[in-house]
TISE-534121 format. One line per field, with one value per atom (N, C-alpha, C): z, y, x; chain. Coordinates in nm, 3 decimals, always signed. Last residue first. Example, Ala and Ser with C-alpha at 12.3 -4.5 7.8 and 13.67 -1.06 7.14 Angstrom:
BEGIN
z [+0.708 +0.714 +0.787 +0.780 +0.780 +0.780];
y [-0.225 -0.106 +0.003 -0.569 -0.450 -0.330];
x [+1.285 +1.367 +1.290 +1.319 +1.230 +1.320];
cadena [A A A A A A];
***
This chain:
BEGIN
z [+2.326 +2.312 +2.225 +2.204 +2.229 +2.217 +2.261 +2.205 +2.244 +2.482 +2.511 +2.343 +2.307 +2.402 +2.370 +2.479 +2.391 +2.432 +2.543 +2.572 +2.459 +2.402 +2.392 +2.453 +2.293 +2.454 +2.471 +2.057 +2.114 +2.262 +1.993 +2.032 +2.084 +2.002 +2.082 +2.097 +1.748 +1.888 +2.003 +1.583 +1.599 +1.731 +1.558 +1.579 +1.648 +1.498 +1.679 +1.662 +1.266 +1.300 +1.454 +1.111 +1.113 +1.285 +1.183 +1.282 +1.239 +0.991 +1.133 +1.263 +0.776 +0.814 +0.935 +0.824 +0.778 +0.823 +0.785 +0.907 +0.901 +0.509 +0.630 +0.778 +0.316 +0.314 +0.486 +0.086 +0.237 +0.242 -0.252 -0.153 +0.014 -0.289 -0.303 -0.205 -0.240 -0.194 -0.186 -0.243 -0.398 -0.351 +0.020 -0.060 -0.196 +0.167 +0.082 +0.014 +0.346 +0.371 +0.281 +0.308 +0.225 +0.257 +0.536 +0.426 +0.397 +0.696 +0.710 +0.579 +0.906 +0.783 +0.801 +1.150 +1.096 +1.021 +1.328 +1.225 +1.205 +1.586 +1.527 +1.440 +1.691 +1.632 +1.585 +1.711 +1.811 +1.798 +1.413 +1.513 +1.648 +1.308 +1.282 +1.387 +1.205 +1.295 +1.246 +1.042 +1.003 +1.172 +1.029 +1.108 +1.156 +1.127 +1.048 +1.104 +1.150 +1.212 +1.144 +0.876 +0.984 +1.071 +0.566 +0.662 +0.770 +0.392 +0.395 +0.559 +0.184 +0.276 +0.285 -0.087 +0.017 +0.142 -0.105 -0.197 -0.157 +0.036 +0.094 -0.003 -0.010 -0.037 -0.023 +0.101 +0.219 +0.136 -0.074 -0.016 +0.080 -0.206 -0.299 -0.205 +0.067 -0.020 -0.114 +0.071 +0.156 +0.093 -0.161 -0.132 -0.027 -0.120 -0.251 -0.245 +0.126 +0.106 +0.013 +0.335 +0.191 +0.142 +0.567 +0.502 +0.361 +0.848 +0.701 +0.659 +1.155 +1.109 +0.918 +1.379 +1.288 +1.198 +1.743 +1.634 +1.547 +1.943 +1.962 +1.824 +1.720 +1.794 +1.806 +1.716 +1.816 +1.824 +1.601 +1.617 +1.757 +1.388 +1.451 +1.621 +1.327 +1.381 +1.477 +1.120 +1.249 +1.349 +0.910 +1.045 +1.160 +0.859 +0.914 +0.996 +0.699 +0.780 +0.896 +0.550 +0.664 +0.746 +0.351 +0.430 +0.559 +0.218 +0.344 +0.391 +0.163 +0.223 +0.298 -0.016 +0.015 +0.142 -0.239 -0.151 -0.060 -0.309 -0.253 -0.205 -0.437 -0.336 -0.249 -0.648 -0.513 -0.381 -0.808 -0.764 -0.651 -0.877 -0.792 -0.755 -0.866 -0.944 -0.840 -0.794 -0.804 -0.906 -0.939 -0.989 -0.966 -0.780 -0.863 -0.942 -0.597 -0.561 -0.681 -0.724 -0.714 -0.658 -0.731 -0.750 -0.670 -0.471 -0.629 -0.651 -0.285 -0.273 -0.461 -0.133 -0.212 -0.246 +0.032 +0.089 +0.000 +0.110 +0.003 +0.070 +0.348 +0.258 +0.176 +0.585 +0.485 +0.404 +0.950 +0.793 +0.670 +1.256 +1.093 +1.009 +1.551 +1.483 +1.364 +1.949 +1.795 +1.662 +2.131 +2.146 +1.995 +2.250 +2.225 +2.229 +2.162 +2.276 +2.315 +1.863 +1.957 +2.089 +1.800 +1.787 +1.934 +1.780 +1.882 +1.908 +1.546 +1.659 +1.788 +1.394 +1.362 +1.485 +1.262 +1.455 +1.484 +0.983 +1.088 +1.252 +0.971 +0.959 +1.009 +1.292 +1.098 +1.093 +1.467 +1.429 +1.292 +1.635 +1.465 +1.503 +1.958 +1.862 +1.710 +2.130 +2.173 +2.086 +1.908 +1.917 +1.997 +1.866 +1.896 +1.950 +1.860 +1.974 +1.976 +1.596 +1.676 +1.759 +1.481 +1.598 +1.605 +1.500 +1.552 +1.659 +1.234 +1.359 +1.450 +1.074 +1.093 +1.236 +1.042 +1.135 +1.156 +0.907 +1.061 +1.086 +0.683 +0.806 +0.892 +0.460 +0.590 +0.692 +0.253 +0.269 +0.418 +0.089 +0.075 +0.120 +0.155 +0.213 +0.192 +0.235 +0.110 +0.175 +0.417 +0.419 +0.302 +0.542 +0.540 +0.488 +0.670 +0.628 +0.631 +0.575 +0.679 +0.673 +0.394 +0.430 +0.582 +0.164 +0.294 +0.419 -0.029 -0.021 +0.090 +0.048 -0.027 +0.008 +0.081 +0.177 +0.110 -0.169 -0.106 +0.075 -0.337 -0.332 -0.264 -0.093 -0.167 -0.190 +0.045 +0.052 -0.089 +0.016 -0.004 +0.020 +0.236 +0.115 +0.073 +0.552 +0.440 +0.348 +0.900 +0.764 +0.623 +1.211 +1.120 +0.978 +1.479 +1.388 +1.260 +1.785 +1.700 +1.600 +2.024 +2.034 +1.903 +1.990 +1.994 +2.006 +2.075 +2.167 +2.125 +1.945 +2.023 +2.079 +1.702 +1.884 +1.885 +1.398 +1.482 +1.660 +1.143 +1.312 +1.389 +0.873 +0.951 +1.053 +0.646 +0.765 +0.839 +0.329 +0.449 +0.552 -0.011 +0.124 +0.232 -0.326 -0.203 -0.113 -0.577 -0.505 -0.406 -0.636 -0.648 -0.633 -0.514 -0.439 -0.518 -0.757 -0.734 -0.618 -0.794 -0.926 -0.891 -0.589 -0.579 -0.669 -0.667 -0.574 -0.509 -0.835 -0.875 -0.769 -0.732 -0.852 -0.861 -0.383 -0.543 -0.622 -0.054 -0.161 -0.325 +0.159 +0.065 -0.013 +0.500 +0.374 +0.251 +0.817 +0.715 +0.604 +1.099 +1.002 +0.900 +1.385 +1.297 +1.165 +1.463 +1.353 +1.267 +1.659 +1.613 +1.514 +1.438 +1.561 +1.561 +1.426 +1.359 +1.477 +1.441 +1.511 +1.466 +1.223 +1.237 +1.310 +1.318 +1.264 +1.317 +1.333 +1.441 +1.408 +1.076 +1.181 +1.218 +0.999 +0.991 +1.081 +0.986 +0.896 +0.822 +1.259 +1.152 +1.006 +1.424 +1.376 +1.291 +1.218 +1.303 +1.267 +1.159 +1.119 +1.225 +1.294 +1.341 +1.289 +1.304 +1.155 +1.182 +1.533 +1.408 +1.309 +1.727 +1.690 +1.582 +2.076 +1.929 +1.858 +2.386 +2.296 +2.166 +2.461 +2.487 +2.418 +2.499 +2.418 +2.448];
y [-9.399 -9.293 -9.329 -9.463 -9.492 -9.410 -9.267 -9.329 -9.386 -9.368 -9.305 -9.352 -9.354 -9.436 -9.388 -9.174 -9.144 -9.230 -9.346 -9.271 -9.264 -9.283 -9.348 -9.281 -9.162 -9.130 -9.287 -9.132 -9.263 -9.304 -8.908 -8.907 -9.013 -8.959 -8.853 -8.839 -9.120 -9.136 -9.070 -8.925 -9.026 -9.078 -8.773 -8.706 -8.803 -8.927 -8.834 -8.797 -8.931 -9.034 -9.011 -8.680 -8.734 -8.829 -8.644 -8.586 -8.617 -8.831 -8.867 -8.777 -8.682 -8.809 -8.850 -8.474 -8.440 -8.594 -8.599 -8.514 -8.491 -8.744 -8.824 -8.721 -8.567 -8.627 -8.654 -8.655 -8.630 -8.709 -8.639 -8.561 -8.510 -8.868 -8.749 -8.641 -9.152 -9.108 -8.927 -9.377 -9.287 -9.207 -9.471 -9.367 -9.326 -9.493 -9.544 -9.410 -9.447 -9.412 -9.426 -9.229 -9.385 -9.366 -9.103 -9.085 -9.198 -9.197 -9.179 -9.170 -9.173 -9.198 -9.139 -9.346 -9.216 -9.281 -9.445 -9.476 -9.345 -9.645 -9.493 -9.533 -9.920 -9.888 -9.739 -10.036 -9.922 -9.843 -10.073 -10.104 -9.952 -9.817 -9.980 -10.043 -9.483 -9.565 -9.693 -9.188 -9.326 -9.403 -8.962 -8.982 -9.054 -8.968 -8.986 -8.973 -8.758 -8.866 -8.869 -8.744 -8.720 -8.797 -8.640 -8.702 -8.688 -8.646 -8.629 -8.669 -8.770 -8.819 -8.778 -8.770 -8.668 -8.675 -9.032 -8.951 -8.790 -9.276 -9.147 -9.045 -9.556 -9.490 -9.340 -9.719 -9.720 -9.616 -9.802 -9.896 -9.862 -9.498 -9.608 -9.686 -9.420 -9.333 -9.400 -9.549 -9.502 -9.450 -9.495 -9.659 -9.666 -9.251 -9.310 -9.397 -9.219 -9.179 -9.204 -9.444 -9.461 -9.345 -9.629 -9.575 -9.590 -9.628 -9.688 -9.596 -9.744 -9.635 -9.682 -9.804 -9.809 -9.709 -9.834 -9.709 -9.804 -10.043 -9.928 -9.806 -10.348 -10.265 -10.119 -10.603 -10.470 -10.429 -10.868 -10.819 -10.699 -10.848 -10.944 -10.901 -10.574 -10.574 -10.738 -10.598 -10.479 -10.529 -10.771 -10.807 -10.720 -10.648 -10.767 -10.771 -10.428 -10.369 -10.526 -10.613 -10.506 -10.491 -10.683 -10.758 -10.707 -10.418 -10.507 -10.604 -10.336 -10.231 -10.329 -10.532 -10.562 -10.453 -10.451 -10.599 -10.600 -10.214 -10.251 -10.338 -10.341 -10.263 -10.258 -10.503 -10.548 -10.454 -10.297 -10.400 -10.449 -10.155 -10.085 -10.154 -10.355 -10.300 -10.241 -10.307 -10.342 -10.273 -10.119 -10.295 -10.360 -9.964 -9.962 -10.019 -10.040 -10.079 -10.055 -10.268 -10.159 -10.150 -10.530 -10.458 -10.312 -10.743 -10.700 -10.580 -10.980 -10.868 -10.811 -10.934 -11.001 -10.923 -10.800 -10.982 -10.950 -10.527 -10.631 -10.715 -10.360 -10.390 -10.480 -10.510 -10.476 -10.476 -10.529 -10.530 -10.530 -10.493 -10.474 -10.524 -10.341 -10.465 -10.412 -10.263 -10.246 -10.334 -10.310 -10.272 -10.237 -10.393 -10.225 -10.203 -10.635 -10.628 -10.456 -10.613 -10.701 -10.597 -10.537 -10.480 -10.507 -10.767 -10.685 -10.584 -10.881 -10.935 -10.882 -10.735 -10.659 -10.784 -10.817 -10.778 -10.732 -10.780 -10.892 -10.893 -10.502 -10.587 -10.732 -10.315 -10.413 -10.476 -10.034 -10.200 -10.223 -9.790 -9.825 -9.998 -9.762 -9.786 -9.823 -9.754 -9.656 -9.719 -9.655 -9.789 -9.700 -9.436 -9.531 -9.668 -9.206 -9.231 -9.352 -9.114 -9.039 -9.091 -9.250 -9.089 -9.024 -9.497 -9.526 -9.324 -9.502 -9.574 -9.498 -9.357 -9.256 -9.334 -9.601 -9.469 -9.335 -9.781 -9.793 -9.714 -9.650 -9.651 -9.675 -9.567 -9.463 -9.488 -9.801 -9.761 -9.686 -9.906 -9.745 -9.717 -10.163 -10.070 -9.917 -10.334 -10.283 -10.161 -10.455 -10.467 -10.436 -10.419 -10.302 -10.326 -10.775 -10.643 -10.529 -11.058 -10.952 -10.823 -11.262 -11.282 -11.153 -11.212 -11.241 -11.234 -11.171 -11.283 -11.335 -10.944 -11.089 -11.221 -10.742 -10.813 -10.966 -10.731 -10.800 -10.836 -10.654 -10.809 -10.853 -10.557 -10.545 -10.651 -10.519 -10.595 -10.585 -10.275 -10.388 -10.478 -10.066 -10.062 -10.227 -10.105 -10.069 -10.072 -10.006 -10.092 -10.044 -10.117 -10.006 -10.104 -10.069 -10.148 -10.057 -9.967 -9.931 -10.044 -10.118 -9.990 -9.904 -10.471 -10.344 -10.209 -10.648 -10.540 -10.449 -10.962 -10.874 -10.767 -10.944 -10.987 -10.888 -10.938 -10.936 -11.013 -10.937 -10.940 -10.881 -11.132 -11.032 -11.027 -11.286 -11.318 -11.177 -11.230 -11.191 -11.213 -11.400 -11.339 -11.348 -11.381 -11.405 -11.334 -11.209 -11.273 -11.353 -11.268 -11.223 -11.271 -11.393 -11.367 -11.318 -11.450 -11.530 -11.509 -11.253 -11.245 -11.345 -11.222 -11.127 -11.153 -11.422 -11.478 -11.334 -11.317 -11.466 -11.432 -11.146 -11.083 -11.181 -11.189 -11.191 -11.131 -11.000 -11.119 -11.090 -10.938 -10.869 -11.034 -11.154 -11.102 -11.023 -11.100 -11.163 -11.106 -11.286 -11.215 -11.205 -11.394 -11.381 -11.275 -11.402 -11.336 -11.400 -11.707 -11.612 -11.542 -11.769 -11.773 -11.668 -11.633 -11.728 -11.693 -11.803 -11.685 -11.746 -11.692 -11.734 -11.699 -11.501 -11.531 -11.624 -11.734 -11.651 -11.641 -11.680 -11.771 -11.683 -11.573 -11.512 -11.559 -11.721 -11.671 -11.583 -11.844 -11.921 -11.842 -11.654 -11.692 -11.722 -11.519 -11.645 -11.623 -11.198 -11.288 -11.409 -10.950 -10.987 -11.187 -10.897 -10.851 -10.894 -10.922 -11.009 -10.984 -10.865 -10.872 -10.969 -10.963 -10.951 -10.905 -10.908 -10.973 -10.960 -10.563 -10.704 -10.767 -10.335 -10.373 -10.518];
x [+6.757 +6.866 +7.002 +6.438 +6.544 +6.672 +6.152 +6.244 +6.405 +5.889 +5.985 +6.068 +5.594 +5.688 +5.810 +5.283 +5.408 +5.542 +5.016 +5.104 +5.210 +4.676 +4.805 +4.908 +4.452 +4.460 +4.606 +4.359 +4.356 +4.366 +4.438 +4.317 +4.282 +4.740 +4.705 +4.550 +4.748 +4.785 +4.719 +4.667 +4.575 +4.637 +4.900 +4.777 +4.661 +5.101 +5.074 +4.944 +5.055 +5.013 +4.994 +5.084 +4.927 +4.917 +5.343 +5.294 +5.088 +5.451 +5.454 +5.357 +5.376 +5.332 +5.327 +5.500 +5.395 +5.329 +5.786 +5.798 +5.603 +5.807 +5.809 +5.746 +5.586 +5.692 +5.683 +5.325 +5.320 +5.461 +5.308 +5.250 +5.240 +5.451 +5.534 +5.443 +5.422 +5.349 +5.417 +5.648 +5.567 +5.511 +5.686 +5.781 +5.696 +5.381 +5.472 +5.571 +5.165 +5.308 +5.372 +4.861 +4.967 +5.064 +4.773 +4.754 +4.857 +4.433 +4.601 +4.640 +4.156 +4.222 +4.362 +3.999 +4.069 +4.154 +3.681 +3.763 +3.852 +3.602 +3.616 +3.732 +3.415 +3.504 +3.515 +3.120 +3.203 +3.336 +3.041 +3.000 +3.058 +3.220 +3.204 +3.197 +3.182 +3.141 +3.146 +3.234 +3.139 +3.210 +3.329 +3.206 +3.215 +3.703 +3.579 +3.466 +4.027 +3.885 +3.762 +4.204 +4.181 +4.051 +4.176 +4.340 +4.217 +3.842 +3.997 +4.074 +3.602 +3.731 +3.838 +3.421 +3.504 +3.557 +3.373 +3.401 +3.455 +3.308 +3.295 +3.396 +3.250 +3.187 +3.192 +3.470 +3.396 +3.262 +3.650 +3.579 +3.514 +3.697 +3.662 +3.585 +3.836 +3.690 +3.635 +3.994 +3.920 +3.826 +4.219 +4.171 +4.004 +4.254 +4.208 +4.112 +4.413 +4.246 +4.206 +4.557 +4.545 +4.388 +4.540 +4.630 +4.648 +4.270 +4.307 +4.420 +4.228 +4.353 +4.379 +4.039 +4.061 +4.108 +3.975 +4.019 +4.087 +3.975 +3.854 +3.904 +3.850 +3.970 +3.884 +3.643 +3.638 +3.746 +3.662 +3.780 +3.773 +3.383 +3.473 +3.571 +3.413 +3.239 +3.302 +3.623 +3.624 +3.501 +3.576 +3.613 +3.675 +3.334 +3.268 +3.417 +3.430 +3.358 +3.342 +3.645 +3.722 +3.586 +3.502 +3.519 +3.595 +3.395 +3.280 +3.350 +3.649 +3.580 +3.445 +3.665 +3.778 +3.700 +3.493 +3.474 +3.506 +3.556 +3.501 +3.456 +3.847 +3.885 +3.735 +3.739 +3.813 +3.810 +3.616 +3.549 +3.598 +3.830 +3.763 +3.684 +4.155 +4.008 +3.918 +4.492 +4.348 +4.265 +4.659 +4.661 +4.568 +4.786 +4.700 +4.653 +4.954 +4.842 +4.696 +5.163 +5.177 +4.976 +5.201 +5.364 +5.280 +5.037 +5.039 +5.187 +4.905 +4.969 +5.006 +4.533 +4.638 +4.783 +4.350 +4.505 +4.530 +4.293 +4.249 +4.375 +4.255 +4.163 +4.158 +4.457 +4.515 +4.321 +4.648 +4.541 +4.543 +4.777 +4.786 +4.728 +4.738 +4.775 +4.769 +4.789 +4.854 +4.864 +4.949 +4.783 +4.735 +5.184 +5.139 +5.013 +5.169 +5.209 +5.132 +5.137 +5.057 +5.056 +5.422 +5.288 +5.190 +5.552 +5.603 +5.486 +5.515 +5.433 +5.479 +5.727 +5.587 +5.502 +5.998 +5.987 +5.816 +6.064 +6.017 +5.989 +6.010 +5.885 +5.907 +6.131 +6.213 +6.056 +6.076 +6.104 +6.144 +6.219 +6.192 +6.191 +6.083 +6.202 +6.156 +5.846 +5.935 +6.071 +5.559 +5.653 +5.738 +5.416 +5.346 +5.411 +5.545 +5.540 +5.444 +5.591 +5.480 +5.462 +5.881 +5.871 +5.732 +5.722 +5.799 +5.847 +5.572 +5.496 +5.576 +5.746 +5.644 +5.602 +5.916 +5.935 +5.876 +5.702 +5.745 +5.824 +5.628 +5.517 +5.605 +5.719 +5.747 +5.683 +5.891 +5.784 +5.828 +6.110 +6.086 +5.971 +6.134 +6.222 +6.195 +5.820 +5.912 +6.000 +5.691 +5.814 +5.908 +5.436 +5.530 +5.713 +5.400 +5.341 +5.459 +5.524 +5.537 +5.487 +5.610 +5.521 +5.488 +5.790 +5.862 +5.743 +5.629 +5.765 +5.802 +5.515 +5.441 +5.529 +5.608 +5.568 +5.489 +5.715 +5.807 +5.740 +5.507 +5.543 +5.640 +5.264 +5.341 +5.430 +4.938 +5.073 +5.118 +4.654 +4.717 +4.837 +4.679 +4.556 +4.515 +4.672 +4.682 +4.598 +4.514 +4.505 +4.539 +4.598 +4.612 +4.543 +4.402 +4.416 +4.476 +4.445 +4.441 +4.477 +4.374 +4.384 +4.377 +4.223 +4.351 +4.270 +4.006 +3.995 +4.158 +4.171 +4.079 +4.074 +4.435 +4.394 +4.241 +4.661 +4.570 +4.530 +4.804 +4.832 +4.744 +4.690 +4.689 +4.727 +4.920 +4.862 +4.841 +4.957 +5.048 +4.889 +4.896 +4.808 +4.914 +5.004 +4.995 +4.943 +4.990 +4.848 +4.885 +5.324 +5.174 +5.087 +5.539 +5.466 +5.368 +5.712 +5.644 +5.559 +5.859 +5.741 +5.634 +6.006 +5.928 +5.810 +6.143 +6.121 +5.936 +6.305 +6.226 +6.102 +6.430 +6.345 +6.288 +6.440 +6.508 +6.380 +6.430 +6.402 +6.483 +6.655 +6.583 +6.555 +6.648 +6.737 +6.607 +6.604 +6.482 +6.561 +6.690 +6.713 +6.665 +6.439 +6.570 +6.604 +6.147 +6.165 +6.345 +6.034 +6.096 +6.178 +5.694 +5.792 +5.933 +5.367 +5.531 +5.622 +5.057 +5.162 +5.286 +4.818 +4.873 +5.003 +4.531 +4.611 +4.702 +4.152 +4.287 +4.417 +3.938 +4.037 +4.141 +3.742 +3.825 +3.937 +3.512 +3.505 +3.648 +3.463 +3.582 +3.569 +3.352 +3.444 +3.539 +3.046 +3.171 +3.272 +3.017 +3.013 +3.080 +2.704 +2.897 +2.913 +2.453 +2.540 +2.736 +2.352 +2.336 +2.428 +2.672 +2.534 +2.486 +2.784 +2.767 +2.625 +2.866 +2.773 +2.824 +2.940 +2.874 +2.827 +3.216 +3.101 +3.069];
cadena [A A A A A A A A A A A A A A A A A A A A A A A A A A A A A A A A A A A A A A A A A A A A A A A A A A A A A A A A A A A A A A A A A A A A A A A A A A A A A A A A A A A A A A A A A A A A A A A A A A A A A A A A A A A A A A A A A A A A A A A A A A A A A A A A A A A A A A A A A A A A A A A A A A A A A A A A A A A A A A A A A A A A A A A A A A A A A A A A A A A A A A A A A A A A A A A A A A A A A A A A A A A A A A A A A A A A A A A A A A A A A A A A A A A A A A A A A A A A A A A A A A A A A A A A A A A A A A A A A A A A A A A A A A A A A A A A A A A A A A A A A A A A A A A A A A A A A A A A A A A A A A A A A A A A A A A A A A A A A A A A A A A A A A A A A A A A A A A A A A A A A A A A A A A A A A A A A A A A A A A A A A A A A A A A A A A A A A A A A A A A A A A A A A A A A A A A A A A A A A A A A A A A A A A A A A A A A A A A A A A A A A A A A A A A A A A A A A A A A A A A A A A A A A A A A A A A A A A A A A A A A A A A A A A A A A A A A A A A A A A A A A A A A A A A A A A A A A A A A A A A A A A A A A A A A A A A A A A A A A A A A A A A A A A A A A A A A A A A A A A A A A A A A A A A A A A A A A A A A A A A A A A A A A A A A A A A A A A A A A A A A A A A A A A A A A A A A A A A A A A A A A A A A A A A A A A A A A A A A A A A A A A A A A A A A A A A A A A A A A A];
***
């Protein structure tokens, strides 16, 4: 895709995340330390032109704390990421600029982080749905991966949104929905999840990375 358009905001609207250095050992946070991440903002991992952008709903307070997307221990994204062949090994959320490399980055509809996602307001969540549309229209990854159909259908308007590839269109971007990895998520257990996420792989025209033996 060439150029931009009128409707693609500057830059500095969405400055270039921040790159941390190396991960080391990242310990469980405290109960202090968890009460004190609310409404912190986790830095998106982002690059130009990914393959797939995934995007949660929101950050949780221990990704809050420890400033790293996915990093509450009962959540299923990174070994759902990991046996549909998108990663060839389970990463740890601190290892998540390993992404990058893959073609592969992370989001979130709303920054802020909160205990539980139902904590937003449906006001946010659609805000949170035009500031995603501006920085997909930014960014160009060729497939946008939201996780969450609640959260999806609230910020994008589509009241009948289910698992799988979408009409809608951002800019050039193709969008497919995912369903919420999070351990609460009783409705889609791990084996159901993982095979959404091959699914989207597999239209992405992604290879399958070998797992580790």
């Amino acid at each position: 895709m060439s150029g931009r358009t009128e409707d693609t905001p500057p830059e500095a609207e969405f400055p270039r995340p921040r790159v941390r250095t190396s991960p080391g050992r990242v310990p469980g946070p405290s109960r202090s330390e968890l009460e004190a991440a609310r409404s912190k903002v986790v830095p998106d991992l982002l690059a130009e032109h990914l393959d797939v952008l995934f995007c949660g709903i929101n950050p949780g307070l221990a990704s809050g704390a420890l400033e790293h997307h996915f990093a509450n221990p009962g959540t299923r994204f990174w070994p759902a990421l990991h046996g549909s062949g998108f990663t060839p090994r389970r990463l740890k959320p601190d290892e998540e600029d390993a992404l990058l490399s893959l073609g592969l980055g992370i989001t979130n509809v709303v920054d802020r982080t909160t205990a539980q996602a139902d904590e937003l307001s449906r006001e946010e969540i659609v805000e949170g749905g035009r500031t995603l549309r501006r920085k997909v229209l930014l960014w160009r990854p060729r497939w946008l991966a939201v996780l969450g159909v609640t959260a999806y259908r609230q910020a994008f308007g589509d009241r009948g949104a289910k698992v799988g590839p979408q009409a809608m269109e951002i800019g050039g971007t193709r969008v497919w929905l995912l369903p919420n990895p999070s351990g609460r998520n009783a409705h889609w257990q791990l084996g159901a999840l993982t095979e959404e996420f091959a699914r989207l792989r597999r239209a992405a025209g992604l290879p399958e990375r070998s797992p580790d033996t």
